[in-house]
VEXMI-529707 format. One record per residue (C-alpha): residue in three letters; x, y, z. Coordinates in pm, whole numbers, plus 50000, padded with zeros to 5 digits. Example, Ala and Ser with C-alpha at 12.3 -4.5 7.8 and 13.67 -1.06 7.14 Angstrom:
ALA512304955050780;SER513674989450714;
This chain:
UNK509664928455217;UNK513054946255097;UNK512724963454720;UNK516504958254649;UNK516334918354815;UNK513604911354522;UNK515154933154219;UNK518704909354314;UNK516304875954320;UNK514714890153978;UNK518284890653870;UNK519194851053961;UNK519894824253715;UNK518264798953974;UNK514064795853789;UNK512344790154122;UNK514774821754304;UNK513474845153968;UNK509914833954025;UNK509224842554352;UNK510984874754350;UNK508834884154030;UNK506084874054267;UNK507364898154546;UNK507864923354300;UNK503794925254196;UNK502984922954544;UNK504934953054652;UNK503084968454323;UNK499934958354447;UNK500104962954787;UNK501974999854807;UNK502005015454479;UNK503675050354620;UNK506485033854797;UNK506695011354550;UNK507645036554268;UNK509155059754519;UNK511725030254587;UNK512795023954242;UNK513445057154186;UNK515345056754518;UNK517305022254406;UNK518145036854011;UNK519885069354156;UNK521705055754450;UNK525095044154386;UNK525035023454674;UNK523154998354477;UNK524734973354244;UNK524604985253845;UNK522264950953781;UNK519754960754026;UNK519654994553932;UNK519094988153557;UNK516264963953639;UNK514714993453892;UNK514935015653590;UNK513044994453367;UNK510674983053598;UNK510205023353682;UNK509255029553364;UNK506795001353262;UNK504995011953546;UNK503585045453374;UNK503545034153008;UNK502865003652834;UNK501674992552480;UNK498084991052495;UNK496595025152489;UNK494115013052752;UNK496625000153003;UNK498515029052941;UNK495355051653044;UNK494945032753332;UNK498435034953473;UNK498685070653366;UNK495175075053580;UNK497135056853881;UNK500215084753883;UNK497915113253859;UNK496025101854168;UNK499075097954395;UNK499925120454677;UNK501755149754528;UNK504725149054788;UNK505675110754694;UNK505305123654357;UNK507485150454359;UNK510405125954546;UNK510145106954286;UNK510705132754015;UNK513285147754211;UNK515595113354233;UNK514935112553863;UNK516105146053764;UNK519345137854054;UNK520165104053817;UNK520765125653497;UNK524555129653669;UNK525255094353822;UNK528285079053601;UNK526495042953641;UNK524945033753285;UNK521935021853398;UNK520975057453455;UNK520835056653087;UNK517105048553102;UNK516325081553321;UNK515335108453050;UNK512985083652903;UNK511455079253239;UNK511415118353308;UNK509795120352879;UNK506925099953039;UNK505945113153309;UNK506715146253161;UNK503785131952868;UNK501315127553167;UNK501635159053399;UNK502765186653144;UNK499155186152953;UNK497785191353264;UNK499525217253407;UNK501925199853643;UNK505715200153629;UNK506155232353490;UNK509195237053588;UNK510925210353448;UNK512815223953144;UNK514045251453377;UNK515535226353591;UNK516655205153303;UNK518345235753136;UNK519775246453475;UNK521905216353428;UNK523305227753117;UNK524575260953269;UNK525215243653583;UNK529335249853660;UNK531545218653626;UNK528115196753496;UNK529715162953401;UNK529555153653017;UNK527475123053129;UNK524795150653308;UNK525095171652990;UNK524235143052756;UNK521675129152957;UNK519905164052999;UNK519815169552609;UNK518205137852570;UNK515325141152820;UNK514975179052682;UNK514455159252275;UNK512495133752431;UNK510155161552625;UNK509595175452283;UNK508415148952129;UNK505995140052378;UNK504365171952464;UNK502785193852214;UNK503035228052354;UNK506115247152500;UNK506025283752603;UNK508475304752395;UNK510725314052690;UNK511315273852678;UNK511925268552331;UNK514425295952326;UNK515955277552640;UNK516235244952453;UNK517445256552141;UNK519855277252340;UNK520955246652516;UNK521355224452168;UNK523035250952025;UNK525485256652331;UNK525355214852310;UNK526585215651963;UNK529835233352079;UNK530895206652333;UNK534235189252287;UNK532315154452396;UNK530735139752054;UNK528405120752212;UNK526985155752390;UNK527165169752046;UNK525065143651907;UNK522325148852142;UNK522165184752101;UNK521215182051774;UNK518875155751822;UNK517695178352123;UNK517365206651827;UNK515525187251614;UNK512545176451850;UNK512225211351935;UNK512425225051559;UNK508985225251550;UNK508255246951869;UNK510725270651690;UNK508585296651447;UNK509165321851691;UNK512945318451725;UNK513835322351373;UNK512005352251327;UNK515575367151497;UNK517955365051198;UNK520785366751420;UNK519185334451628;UNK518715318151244;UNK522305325351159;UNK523565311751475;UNK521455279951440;UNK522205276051050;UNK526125280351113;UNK526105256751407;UNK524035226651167;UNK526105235350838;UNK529225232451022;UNK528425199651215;UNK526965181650859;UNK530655184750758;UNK532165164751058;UNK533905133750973;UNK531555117051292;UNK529035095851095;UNK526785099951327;UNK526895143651411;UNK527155144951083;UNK523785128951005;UNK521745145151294;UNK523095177951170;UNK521455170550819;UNK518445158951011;UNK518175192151177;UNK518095207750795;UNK515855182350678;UNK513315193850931;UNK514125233450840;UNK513405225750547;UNK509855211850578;UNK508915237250885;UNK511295267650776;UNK512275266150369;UNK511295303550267;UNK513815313750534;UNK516955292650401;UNK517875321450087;UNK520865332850309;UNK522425298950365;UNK521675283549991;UNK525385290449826;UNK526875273350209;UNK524895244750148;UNK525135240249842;UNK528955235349919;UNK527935213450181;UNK526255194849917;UNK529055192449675;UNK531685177649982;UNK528945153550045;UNK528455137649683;UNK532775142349591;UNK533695134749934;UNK534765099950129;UNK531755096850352;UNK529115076350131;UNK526655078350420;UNK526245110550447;UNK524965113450039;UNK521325099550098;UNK521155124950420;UNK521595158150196;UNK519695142649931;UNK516635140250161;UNK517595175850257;UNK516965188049906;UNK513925164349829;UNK512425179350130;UNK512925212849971;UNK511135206049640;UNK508485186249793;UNK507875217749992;UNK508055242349706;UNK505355218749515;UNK503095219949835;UNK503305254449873;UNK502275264749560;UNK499495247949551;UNK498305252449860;UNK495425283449851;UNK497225297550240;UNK500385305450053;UNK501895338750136;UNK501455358449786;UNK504265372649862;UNK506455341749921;UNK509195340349647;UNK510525304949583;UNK512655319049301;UNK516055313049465;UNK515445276949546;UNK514995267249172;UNK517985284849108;UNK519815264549385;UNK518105234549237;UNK519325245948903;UNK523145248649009;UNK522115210649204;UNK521315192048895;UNK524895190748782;UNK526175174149058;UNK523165148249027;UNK523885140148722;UNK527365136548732;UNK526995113649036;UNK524355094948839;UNK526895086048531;UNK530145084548742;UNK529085064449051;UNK530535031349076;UNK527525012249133;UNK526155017548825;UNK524914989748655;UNK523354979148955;UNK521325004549108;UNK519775016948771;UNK517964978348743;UNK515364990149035;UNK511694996248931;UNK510175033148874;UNK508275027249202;UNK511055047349341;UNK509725078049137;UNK505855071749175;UNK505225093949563;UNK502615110249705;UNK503625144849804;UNK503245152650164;UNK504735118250278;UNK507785112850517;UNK511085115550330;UNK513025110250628;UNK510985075450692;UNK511055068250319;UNK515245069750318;UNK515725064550712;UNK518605054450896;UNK518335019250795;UNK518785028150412;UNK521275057550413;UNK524185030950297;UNK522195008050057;UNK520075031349886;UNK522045063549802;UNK521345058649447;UNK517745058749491;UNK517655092549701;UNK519715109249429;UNK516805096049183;UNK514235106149373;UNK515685137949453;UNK516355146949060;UNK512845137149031;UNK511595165749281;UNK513585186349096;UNK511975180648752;UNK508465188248908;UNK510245218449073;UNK511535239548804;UNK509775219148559;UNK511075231148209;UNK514165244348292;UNK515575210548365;UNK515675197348012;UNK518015215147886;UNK520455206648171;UNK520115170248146;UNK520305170847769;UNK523865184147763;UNK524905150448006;UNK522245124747817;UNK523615138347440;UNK527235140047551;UNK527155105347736;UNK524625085047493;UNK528155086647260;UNK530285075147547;UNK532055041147429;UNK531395029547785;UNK527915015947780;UNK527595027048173;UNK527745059948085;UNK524625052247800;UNK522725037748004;UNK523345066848239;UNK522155089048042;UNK518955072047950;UNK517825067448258;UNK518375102248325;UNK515525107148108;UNK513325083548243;UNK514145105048642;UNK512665138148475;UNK509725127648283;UNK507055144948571;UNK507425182048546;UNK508465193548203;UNK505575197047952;UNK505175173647653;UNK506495203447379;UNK510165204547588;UNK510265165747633;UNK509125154247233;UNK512115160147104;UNK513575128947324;UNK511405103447146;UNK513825103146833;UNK516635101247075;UNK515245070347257;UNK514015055546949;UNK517855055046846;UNK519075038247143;UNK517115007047106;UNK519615000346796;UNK522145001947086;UNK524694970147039;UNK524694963947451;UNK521084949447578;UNK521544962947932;UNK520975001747685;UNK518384987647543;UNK516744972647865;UNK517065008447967;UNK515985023047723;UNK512455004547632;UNK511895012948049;UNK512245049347963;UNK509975048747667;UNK507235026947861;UNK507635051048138;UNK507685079647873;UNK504305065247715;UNK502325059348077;UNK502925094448165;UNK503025116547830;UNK500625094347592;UNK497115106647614;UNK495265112547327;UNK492045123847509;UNK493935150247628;UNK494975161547247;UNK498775170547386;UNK500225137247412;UNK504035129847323;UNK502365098347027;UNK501505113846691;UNK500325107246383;UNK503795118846251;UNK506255096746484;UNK503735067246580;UNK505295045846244;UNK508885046446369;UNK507715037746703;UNK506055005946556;UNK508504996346361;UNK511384998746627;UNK509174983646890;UNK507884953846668;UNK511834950946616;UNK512974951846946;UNK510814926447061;UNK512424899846899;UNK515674908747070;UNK516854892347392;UNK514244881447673;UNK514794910247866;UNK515144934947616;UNK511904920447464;UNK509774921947770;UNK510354955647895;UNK509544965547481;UNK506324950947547;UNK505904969747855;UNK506564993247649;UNK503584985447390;UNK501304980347688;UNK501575016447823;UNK500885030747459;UNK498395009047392;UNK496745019847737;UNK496685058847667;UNK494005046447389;UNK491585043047659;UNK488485065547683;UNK490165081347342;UNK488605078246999;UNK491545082146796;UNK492505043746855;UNK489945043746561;UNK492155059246307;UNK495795054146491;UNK496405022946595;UNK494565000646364;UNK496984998546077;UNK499484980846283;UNK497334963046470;UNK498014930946295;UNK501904936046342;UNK501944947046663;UNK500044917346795;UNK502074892846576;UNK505364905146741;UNK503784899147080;UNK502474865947047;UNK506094856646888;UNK507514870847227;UNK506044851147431;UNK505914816547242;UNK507394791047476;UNK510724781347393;UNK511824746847365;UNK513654748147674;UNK511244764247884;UNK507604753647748;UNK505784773748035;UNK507994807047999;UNK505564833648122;UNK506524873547971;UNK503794882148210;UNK504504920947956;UNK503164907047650;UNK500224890647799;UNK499714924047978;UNK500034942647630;UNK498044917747415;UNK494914919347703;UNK495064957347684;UNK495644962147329;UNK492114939047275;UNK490514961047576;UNK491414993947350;UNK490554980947023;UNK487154994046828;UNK486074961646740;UNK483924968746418;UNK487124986746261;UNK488034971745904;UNK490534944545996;UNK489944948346413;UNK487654916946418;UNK489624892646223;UNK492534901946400;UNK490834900046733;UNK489094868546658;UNK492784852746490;UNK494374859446805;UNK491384844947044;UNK491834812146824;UNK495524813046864;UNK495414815647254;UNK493064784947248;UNK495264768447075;UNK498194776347295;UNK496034770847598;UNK495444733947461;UNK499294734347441;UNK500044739347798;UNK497444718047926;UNK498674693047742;UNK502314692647875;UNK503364681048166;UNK505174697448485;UNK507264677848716;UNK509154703948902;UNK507794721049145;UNK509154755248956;UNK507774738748660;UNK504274734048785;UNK504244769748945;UNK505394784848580;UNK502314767948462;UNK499934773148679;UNK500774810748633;UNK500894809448277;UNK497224792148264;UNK496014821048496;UNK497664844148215;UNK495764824047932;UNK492664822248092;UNK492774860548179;UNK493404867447844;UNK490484848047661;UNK488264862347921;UNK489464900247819;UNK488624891147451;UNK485164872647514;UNK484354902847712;UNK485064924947421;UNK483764907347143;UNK480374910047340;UNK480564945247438;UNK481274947447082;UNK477784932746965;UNK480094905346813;UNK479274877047061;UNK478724854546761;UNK482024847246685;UNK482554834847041;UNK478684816747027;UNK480744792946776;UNK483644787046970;UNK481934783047272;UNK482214744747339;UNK485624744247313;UNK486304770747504;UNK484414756747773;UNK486114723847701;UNK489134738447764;UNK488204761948096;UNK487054730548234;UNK490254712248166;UNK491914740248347;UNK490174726848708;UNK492684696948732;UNK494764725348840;UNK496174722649206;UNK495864759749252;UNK492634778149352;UNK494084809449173;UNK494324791448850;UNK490974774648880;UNK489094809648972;UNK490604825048675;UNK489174793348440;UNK485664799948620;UNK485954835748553;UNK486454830648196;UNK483484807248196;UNK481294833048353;UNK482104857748032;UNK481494826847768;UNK478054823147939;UNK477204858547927;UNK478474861847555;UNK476284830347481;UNK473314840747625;UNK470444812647655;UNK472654791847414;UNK475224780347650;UNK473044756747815;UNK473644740047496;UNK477404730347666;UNK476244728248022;UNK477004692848017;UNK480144696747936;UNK480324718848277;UNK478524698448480;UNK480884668948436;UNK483984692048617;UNK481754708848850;UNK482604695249203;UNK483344705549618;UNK486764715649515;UNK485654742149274;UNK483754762549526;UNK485324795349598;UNK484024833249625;UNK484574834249263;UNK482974802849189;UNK479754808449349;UNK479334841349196;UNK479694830648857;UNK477374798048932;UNK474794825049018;UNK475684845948682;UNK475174815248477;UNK472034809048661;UNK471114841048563;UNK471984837548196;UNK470034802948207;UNK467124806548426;UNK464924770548370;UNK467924758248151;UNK469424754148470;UNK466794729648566;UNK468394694748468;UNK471934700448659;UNK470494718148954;UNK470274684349170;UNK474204683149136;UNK474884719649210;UNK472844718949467;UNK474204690349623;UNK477844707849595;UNK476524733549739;UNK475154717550054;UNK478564699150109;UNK480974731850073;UNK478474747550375;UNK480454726750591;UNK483164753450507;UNK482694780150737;UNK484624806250507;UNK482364796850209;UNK478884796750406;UNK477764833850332;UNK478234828650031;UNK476404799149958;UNK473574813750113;UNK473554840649894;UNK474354821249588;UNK471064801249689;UNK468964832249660;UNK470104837949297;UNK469484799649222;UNK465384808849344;UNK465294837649166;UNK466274819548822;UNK464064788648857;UNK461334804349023;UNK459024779449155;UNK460824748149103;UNK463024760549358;UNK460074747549594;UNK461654710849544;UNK465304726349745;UNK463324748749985;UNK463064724150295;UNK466894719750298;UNK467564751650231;UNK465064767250509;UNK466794743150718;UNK469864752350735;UNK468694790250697;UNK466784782351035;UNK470134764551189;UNK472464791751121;UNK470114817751276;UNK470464804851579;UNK472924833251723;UNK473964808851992;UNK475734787551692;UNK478004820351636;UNK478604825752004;UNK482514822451921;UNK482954837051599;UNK484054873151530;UNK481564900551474;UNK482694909051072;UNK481814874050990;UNK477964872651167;UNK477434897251026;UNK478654886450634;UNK476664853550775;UNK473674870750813;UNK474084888950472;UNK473734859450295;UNK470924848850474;UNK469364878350381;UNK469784876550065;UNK468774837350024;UNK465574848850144;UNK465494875749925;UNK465914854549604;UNK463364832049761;UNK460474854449808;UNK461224872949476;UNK461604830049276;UNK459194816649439;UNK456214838849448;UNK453514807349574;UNK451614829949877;UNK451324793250088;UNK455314792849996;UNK455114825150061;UNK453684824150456;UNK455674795850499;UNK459454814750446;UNK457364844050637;UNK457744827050949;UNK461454820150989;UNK462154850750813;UNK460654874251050;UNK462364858151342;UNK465494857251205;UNK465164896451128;UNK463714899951531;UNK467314886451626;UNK469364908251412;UNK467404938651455;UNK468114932651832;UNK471884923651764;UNK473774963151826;UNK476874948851674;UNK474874946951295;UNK476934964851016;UNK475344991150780;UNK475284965150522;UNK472914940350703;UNK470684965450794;UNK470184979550444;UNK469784943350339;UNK466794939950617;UNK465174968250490;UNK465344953750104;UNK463724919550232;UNK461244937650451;UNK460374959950143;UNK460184928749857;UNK457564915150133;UNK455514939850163;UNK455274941749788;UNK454664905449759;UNK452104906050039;UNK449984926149848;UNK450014905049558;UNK449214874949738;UNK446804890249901;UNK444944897249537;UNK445694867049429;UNK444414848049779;UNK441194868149749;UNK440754858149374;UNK441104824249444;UNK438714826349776;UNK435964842349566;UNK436074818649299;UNK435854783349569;UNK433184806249730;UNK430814803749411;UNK431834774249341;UNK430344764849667;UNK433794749849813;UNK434244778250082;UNK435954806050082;UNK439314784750100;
C-alpha cells in the first residue's frame, strides 16, 4: 500500500474515494507505525510531492505525537519514545531539512519539530537541536523562508520545554536579536516572538549590560516601526521585561518614555493598548515586589515612580482629548477592580488592542495611583480643576472620571478634599456629568467610607451636604437618579459592622428613604420599571439600620407597609409583552427580596411584633406571587415566607391555611423544600392538619430526579417536627428509601449525584430515628438502614460528605439504642410482674 496513493485519495471530493483512503491511512498506522511516520516526514519535505499531499502529510505527522486529551497524548508520546532510534532520527532529520523547502505546507514543520522537541528534550534526547536550528541562522546564503521558519521552531521550543542550558539561551537570543535586523518583516517578526519565548530563560544574559543594551535598543527601535504587527511583538518583548526584568529597565526609562509619547500622539491607534500593558506591567510589578518578604532590600523602585510621574500627563491628556469620549467612559468600574498577579497581556490581548484602548489607559492610570500612591493627586487635580470649567461637557466628564481611575492608592487625607468638588458637579446642567459624577462618588463611598475603620472620607461635618445633594439628585433624570442611588447604597453599606450608624445616619433616615421609594415609583408609562439601585439601597439601608433608634422603627415599619402596598400594585397589573412580563417578574423578585430583608430585621431586632400583625397579608400576598411563570420569582416569594414564619414563631400556623391553598408540584424547588422544612421547624405538631397535602406533593415531585435528594432530606426534618405521628407516612417513605438504595437503580447516573442521593437518604433516616423515637419503630428503620449503610460503606466512589453523614446516623443510633434499651427493659419488667411475660 503506497503512503502518497492514500494521502491523494484523502484529498478527493468523491465520499466513497475519501473513505477508503482514510481507511488505508489507519491501517498503515496500525500496521507499521515507524514507516508510517518515517514516510510522512519523507512526503512533507520532498518537493517531488504535490503541495496538497504534502500539507495533509504534515498534519497527519503531527496528530500522530500530540492530541487533546492528556491521556491520548501520553500514550502516543509513550509510542515515539519506544521506536527504534535510527527511524527516529530520519525522521527528525527530514524535519529539520523542511525548515528551507519554499512549498507552504512546510509551514507546519517547527510545530512538528516543538513537539517532539516537548517529548525527547526532558529526557535527555535531541540535545543538539538548537545547535542545529541556530546553525541555520548563521548558515551562508540561508533563504528568508529557512530563517523564518527556524525562529519559529526556536519560540515554539521555548515554550514547550522548561529548561535550556545558558550556552543556548545566549544562542537564541543571539539569533532573535541578529533576526530583528533582517530586511524580511516577516523574519523580523519571528525574531521577536523567538525573543520573547526565550525571555524567560534569559536572567543570565542580562546580567551583561552590554547584552541588555543591545537587546533593549533592538525592541525600542522595532516598537516604533510603522509594521502593525513588529511593532506589537516588540512591545510584547517589553511587556515580558518588564514582569521578569523591571529593576534592570532605569537606563532605558527616558527612551521609552518617548516611545510612549509617539505611541499615544502618533497615527497607529493599535499600538496604544500595547505600551499601556507595558507600563501596567510595570506597576503591577512594583506593587508585588514590595510586598513580597524575598525583595532585594536593596532594590530601589524610585526611578519608576518618577517615570510613572512624568506618564500621568500623557494619560490624562489622552483621557480628556481622545475622540471616543463619551463612549468609552460609560463602561463599568469592573475594569479597575484586578487581582494583582494576573495576566495583563491575556486581560488586553491581541483581540482587544483596537476596541479597548481606552480601557488599558484606565487601567494603567489605575496602577499608577496604587504605585506612587499620593503623589498622583496633585497631578490629576491640575487636569480635573482646569477641565471641570471646560464649556465642553466632554472635557467635565473627563475630568471626573479621572477621579473615579485614582481612588485605590492615595490615602483618604489627600483624596477628602474631592468630595466638595464632586458634590458640585452633580449641579452640573448636562446629565451625562452628572451620570459621571454620582459613579465617582458611589465608587468614592465603596472604597473610602468606613467608619469602623475611624479614617473614612464620610463625616459628621460633610455627611449633611451629601444628603441633601443626593436626596436632590435622585429626582433628576432616570439615569442620573439610579447611579445616585448607587450612590446611597455604597454609603449606606460602609455602616456595616460600625456603630456610628447609631448617631449618623438616623436623622436623615426618613428623607433618604423617601427619595428612594419616589425613584423608583413606576411611571405611568412603564408600571413595572425596575431601578434595580434603589431597591439595592433601600434593602441595605434597612440591613444597616439600629432598629430600636428613636424614629428607626416607624420608618422601617412605614416603608415595609409601603412595599406591600406596591407589591399588591404589581400583582395586580397585568403584562402582555413578553418584555413586559420579564420586567415584572424581576421587579416581584425585587419586592419580595426586599420585604424579606426587612422581616429579617425587624426580628433580629426583637421587633417581630410588628410583622406578627401583618403577617396574613403578607403571606396573602407571597402566595399570590406563585401564579408567577418563573421559578426565580416564585423561590424568592417562598423565601420571604420562610422569614414571616420564623418572625411569627408558633403563631403562623394561625395563616397556614392560607399557604396550604397555593402549595402545589409546581412550587417544589431546592428553595422550596428547605423552607417547607424551616416552617416545619417553626411549627412542629401545628404542622399536623396540612401534612397529608405536603406530603402528597412531596411524593409526586420524587418523580423529579433533580429534586429527589432533596425530598429525602426534607422528609427527615418533617419526622423530626411531628415526632411520632410521622409513624402514619413511614411505610411510604421507607419504601421508597428502600427503592432508591438499590445501587443497581443508579447504575447510569453520575457519581456527584449518588452520592447527593444518598445524602438525603441519610439524612431522612436521621430525622426519623431522632422524630420517631418508638424502639419497635425504632428496629423496624434499623433494618433497611443498616443495609443501606453496608452498600455505601462498600461504594469507593462515596464523597466526604456522605461519609460524615454515616457516621452522624450511626452515632444518633447508638444513642437511641440505649434508650430503648431502658425503656424495653422497663416495660419487660413491669409485664413480668404483672404476670404477662417478659414481653
Amino acid at each position: 500500500m503506497n503512503l502518497a496513493e492514500a494521502l491523494q485519495g484523502a484529498l478527493s471530493q468523491d465520499v466513497d474515494e475519501r473513505s477508503e483512503a482514510e481507511g488505508d491511512l489507519e491501517l498503515l498506522r496500525e500496521h507499521d507505525l515507524p514507516n508510517f511516520l518515517l514516510s510522512l516526514s519523507s512526503v512533507l519535505s520532498s518537493d517531488a510531492h504535490p503541495p496538497a499531499c504534502r500539507k495533509l502529510a504534515g498534519i497527519v505527522l503531527k496528530n500522530s505525537f500530540e492530541a487533546k486529551d492528556s491521556s491520548d497524548k501520553k500514550l502516543l508520546s509513550n509510542k515515539w519514545i519506544n521506536l527504534d532510534p535510527s527511524i527516529k532520527s530520519k525522521v527528525k532529520e527530514l524535519l529539520l531539512a523542511s525548515l528551507g523547502s519554499p512549498a507552504d505546507a512546510c509551514h507546519i514543520s517547527p510545530e512538528i519539530i516543538a513537539v517532539v522537541a516537548a517529548i525527547e528534550m526532558p529526557r535527555g534526547e535531541w540535545r543538539d537541536l538548537v545547535a542545529k536550528l541556530l546553525g541555520n541562522m548563521t548558515q551562508q546564503g540561508a533563504s528568508p523562508q529557512l530563517k523564518r521558519r527556524t525562529l519559529v521552531a526556536l519560540g515554539l521550543v521555548c515554550e514547550a520545554i522548561e529548561v535550556l542550558g545558558p550556552e543556548e539561551v545566549d544562542g537564541v537570543v543571539n539569533a532573535a536579536v541578529q533576526g530583528m535586523m533582517e530586511p524580511n518583516s516577516d523574519v523580523r517578526f519571528e525574531a521577536f516572538k523567538a525573543l520573547y519565548g526565550v525571555l524567560g530563560f534569559a536572567e543570565v544574559k542580562f546580567t551583561n549590560m552590554d547584552d541588555m543594551d543591545r537587546i533593549m535598543s533592538a525592541v525600542c527601535e522595532s516598537a516604533k516601526s510603522k509594521d502593525p504587527g513588529i511593532q506589537h511583538a516588540a512591545i510584547d518583548c517589553l511587556v515580558e521585561i518588564a514582569c521578569t526584568h523591571f529593576l534592570l529597565l532605569q537606563p532605558y526609562m527616558a527612551t521609552i518614555l518617548s516611545l510612549t509619547t509617539e505611541c499615544m500622539k502618533g497615527d497607529e491607534k493599535a499600538a496604544h493598548p500595547c505600551i499601556m500593558v507595558f507600563w501596567s506591567a510595570i506597576c503591577q510589578e512594583v506593587i508585588i515586589h514590595r510586598g513580597s518578604a524575598d525583595a532585594e532590600p536593596t532594590a530601589d523602585c524610585r526611578f519608576i515612580e518618577e517615570a510613572l510621574s512624568s506618564l500621568v500627563p500623557m494619560l490624562l491628556e489622552y483621557l480628556v482629548t481622545h475622540e471616543d469620549l463619551e463612549v468609552d467612559l460609560e463602561g463599568d468600574d469592573y475594569d479597575l477592580r484586578f487581582t494583582l498577579g494576573y495576566d495583563l497581556r491575556f486581560a488586553l490581548g491581541y483581540d482587544l488592542r483596537c476596541q479597548h484602548d481606552r480601557r488599558a489607559t484606565t487601567r494603567c492610570l489605575a496602577l499608577i495611583a496604587r504605585t506612587i500612591g499620593d503623589a498622583i493627586v496633585p497631578l490629576v487635580m491640575g487636569s480635573v480643576q482646569a477641565n471641570t470649567k471646560a464649556s465642553d461637557w466632554r472635557r467635565r466628564k473627563a475630568a471626573i472620571s479621572e477621579i473615579r481611575f485614582i481612588l485605590e492608592g492615595p490615602s483618604v487625607e489627600k483624596l477628602s478634599p474631592l468630595v466638595d468638588l464632586l458634590l458640585g458637579m452633580m449641579g452640573d446642567p448636562n446629565s451625562e456629568v452628572k451620570v459621571t459624577t454620582a459613579r465617582t462618588l458611589g465608587r468614592m463611598f465603596e472604597l473610602l467610607h468606613s467608619p469602623a475603620s475611624g479614617n473614612g472620607i464620610i463625616t459628621n461635618a460633610n455627611l449633611p451636604r451629601i444628603i441633601d445633594v443626593l436626596v436632590e439628585r435622585s429626582e433628576d433624570t432616570q439615569n442620573v437618579s439610579e447611579k445616585v442611588c448607587g450612590a446611597i447604597y455604597f454609603l449606606a453599606r460602609g455602616y456595616e459592622d460600625s456603630e456610628s450608624m447609631s448617631s449618623e445616619l438616623p436623622p436623615f433616615l426618613d428623607r433618604v428613604v423617601e427619595a428612594l421609594i419616589s425613584a423608583s415609583e413606576p411611571a405611568d408609562g412603564t408600571p413595572f420599571r425596575l431601578p434595580a439601585s434603589a431597591y439595592e439601597a433601600l434593602s441595605e439601608i434597612v440591613n444597616v439600620s439600629h432598629i430600636r433608634e428613636p424614629g428607626v422603627t416607624y420608618v422601617v415599619e412605614g416603608l415595609m407597609r409601603r412595599i406591600m402596598k406596591r407589591l399588591c400594585m404589581t400583582l395586580d397589573r397585568r403584562a402582555f409583552a413578553l418584555d413586559d412580563k420579564e420586567k415584572k417578574n424581576n421587579l416581584l423578585v425585587r419586592l419580595c427580596a426586599l420585604l424579606q430583608v426587612i422581616i429579617q430585621k425587624l426580628r433580629s431586632s426583637g421587633m417581630a411584633g410588628i410583622v406578627t400583625d401583618a403577617a396574613h397579608v403578607l403571606l396573602f400576598l407571597f402566595c399570590r406571587v406563585f401564579a408567577s411563570d418563573n421559578s426565580a420569582v416564585r423561590d424568592k416569594a417562598m423565601l420571604a415566607i420562610g422569614a414571616l414564619a420564623n418572625a411569627s414563631g408558633p403563631d403562623f400556623g394561625e395563616h397556614m391555611p392560607i399557604f396550604i391553598q397555593f402549595y402545589d408540584v409546581h412550587l417544589l424547588s431546592p428553595i422550596s423544600l428547605e423552607v417547607i422544612g424551616d416552617i416545619f421547624h417553626v411549627l412542629e405538631g401545628k404542622m399536623l392538619p396540612y401534612c397529608d397535602q405536603i406530603m402528597e406533593v412531596l411524593h409526586k415531585g420524587l418523580s423529579e430526579s433533580t429534586l429527589k435528594p432533596l425530598i429525602f432530606s426534607c422528609f427527615g426534618d418533617i419526622a423530626l417536627a411531628i415526632g411520632k405521628d410521622f409513624e402514619k407516612y413511614l411505610k411510604d417513605v421507607l419504601k421508597r428509601l428502600k427503592h432508591d438504595a438499590n445501587l443497581k437503580n443508579c447504575a447510569d447516573v453520575e457519581v456527584d449525584y449518588v452520592n447527593q442521593l444518598r445524602h438525603g437518604m441519610l439524612k431522612a433516616y436521621s430525622g426519623i430515628l431522632r422524630g420517631i423515637k418508638d424502639p419497635e419503630i425504632g428496629l423496624k428503620v434499623s433494618v433497611p438502614l443498616f443495609k443501606f449503610i453496608q452498600a455505601v460503606c462498600r461504594d469507593q466512589s462515596r464523597d466526604q460528605s456522605v461519609s460524615l453523614a454515616v457516621a452522624d446516623v450511626l452515632a444518633q443510633f447508638h444513642l437511641m439504642a440505649g434508650s430503648w434499651a431502658e425503656e424495653m427493659t422497663e416495660k419487660a419488667m413491669i409485664n413480668y410482674h404483672e404476670g404477662v411475660g417478659f414481653f
